[in-house]
MDAnalysis code that builds the backbone (N, CA, C; Angstrom):
import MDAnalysis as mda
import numpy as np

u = mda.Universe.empty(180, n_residues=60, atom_resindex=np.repeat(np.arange(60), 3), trajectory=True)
u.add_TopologyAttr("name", ["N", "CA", "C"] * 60)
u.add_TopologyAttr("resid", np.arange(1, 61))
u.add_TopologyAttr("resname", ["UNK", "UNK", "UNK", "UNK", "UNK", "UNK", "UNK", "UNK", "UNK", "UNK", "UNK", "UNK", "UNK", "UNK", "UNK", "UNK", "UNK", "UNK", "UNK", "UNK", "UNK", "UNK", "UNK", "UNK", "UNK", "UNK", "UNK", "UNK", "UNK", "UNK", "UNK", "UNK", "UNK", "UNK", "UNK", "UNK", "UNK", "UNK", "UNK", "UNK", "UNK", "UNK", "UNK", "UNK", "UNK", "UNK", "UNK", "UNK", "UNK", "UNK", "UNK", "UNK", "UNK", "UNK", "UNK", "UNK", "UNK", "UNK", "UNK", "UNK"])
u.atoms.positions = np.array([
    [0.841, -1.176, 0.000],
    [0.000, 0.000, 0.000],
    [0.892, 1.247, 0.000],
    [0.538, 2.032, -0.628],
    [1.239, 3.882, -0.822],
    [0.485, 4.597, 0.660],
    [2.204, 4.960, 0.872],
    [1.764, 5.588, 2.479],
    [1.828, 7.194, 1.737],
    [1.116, 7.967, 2.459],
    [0.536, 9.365, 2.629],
    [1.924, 10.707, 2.672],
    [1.873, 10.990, 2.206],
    [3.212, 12.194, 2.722],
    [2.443, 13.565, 2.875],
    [2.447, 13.896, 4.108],
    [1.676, 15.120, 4.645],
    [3.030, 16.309, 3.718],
    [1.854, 17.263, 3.189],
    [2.663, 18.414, 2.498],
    [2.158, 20.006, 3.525],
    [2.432, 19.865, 4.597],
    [2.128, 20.953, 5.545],
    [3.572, 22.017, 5.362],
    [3.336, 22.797, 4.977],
    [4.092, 24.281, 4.540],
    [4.484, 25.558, 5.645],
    [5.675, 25.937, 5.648],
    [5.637, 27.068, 6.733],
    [5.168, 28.175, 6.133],
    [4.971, 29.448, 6.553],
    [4.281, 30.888, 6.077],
    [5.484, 31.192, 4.870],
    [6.982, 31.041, 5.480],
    [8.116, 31.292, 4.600],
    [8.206, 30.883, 3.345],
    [7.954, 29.363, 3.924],
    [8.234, 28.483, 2.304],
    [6.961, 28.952, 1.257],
    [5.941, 29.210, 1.533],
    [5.145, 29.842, 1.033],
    [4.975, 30.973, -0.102],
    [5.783, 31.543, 1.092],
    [6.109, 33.356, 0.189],
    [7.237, 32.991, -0.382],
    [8.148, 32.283, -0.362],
    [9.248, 31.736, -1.326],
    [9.142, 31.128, -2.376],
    [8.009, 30.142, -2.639],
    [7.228, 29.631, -3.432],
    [6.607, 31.022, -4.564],
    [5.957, 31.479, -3.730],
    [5.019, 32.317, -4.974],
    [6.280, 33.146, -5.217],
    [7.603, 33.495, -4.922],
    [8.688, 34.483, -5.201],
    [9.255, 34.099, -6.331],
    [9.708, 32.695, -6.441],
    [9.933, 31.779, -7.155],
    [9.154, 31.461, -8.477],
    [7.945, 31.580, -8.600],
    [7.019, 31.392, -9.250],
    [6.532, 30.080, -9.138],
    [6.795, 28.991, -8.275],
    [6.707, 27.632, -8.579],
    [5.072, 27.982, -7.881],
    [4.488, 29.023, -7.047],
    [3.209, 28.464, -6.642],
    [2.582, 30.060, -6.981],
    [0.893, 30.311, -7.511],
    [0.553, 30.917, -7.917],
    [-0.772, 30.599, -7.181],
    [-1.266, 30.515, -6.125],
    [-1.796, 30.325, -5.306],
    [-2.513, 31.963, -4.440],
    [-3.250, 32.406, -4.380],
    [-3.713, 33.048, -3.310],
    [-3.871, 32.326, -1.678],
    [-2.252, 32.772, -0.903],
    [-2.540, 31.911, 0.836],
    [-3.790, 32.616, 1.464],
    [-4.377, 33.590, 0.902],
    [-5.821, 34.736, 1.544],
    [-7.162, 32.904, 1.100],
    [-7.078, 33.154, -0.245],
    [-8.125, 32.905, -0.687],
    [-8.223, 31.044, -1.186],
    [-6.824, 31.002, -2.007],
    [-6.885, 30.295, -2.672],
    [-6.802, 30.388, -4.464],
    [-7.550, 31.333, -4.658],
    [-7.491, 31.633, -6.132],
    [-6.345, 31.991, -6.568],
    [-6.108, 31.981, -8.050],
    [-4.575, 32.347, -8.749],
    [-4.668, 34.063, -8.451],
    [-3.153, 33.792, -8.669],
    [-2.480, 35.241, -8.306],
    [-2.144, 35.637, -9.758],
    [-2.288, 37.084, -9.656],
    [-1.853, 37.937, -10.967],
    [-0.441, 38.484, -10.862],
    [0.191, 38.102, -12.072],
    [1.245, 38.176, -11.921],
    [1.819, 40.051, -12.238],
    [2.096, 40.333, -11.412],
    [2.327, 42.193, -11.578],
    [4.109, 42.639, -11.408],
    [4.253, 43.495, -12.189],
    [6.183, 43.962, -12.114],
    [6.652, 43.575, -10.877],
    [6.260, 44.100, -9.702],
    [6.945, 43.810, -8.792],
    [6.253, 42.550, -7.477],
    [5.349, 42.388, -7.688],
    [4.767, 41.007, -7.027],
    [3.877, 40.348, -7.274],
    [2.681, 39.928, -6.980],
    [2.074, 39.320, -7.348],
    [0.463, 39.886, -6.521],
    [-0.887, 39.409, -7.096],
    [-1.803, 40.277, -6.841],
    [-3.065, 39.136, -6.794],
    [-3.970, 39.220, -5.803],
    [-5.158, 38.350, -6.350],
    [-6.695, 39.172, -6.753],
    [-7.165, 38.958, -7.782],
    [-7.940, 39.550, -8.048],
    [-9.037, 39.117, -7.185],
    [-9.380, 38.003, -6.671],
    [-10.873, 38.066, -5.864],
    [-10.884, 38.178, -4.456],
    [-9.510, 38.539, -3.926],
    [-9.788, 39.101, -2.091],
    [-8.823, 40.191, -2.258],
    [-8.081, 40.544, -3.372],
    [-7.623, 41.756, -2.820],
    [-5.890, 41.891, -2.447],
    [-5.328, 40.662, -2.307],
    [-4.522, 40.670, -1.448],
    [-3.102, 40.849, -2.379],
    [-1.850, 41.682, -1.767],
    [-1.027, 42.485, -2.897],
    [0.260, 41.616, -1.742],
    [0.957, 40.332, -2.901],
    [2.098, 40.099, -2.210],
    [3.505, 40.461, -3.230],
    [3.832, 41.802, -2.492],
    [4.810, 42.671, -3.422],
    [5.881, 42.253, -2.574],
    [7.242, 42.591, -3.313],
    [8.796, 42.494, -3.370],
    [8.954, 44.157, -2.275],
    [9.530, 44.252, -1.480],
    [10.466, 45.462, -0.908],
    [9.267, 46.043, -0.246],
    [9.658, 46.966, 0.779],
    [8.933, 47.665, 1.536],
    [7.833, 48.626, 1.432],
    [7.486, 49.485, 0.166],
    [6.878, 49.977, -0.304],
    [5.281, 49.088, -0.737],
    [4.565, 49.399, -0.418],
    [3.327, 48.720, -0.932],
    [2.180, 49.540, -2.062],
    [2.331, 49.480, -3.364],
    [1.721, 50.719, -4.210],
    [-0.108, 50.550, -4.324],
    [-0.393, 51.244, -4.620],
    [-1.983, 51.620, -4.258],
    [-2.462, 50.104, -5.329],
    [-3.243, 49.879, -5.064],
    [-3.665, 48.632, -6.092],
    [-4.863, 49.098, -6.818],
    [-4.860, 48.319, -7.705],
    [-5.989, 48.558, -9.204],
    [-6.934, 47.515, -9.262],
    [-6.963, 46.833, -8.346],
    [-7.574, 46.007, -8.503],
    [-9.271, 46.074, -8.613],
])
C-alpha cells in the first residue's frame, strides 16, 4: 500500500514559493495570483504580495 506524505508548509516556504514562481496560489483565498512587475496580486480578495517595503496603491 502507498503511504501518505503530509505536504504541511511554513508561512516562509510559502512566500518563497510564490517568489519563485513555482506556486501561484492566493494563501488569503486560494485563487490564482496575478502576476504584476513587482509582485504578485489576487484579483478576488484583494490581497497584494509585493517584493520590498513599499506597498503601491492597487488597481484592482
Amino acid at each position: 500500500m502507498t503511504e501518505l506524505a503530509f505536504l504541511n508548509r511554513t508561512l516562509d516556504q510559502e512566500l518563497a514559493a510564490i517568489a519563485r514562481g513555482a506556486s501561484l496560489e492566493c494563501l488569503v483565498c486560494g485563487e490564482f495570483l496575478l502576476r504584476r512587475p513587482a509582485g504578485h496580486a489576487c484579483l478576488e480578495c484583494g490581497t497584494l504580495v509585493w517584493d520590498g517595503l513599499e506597498v503601491p496603491e492597487s488597481e484592482l
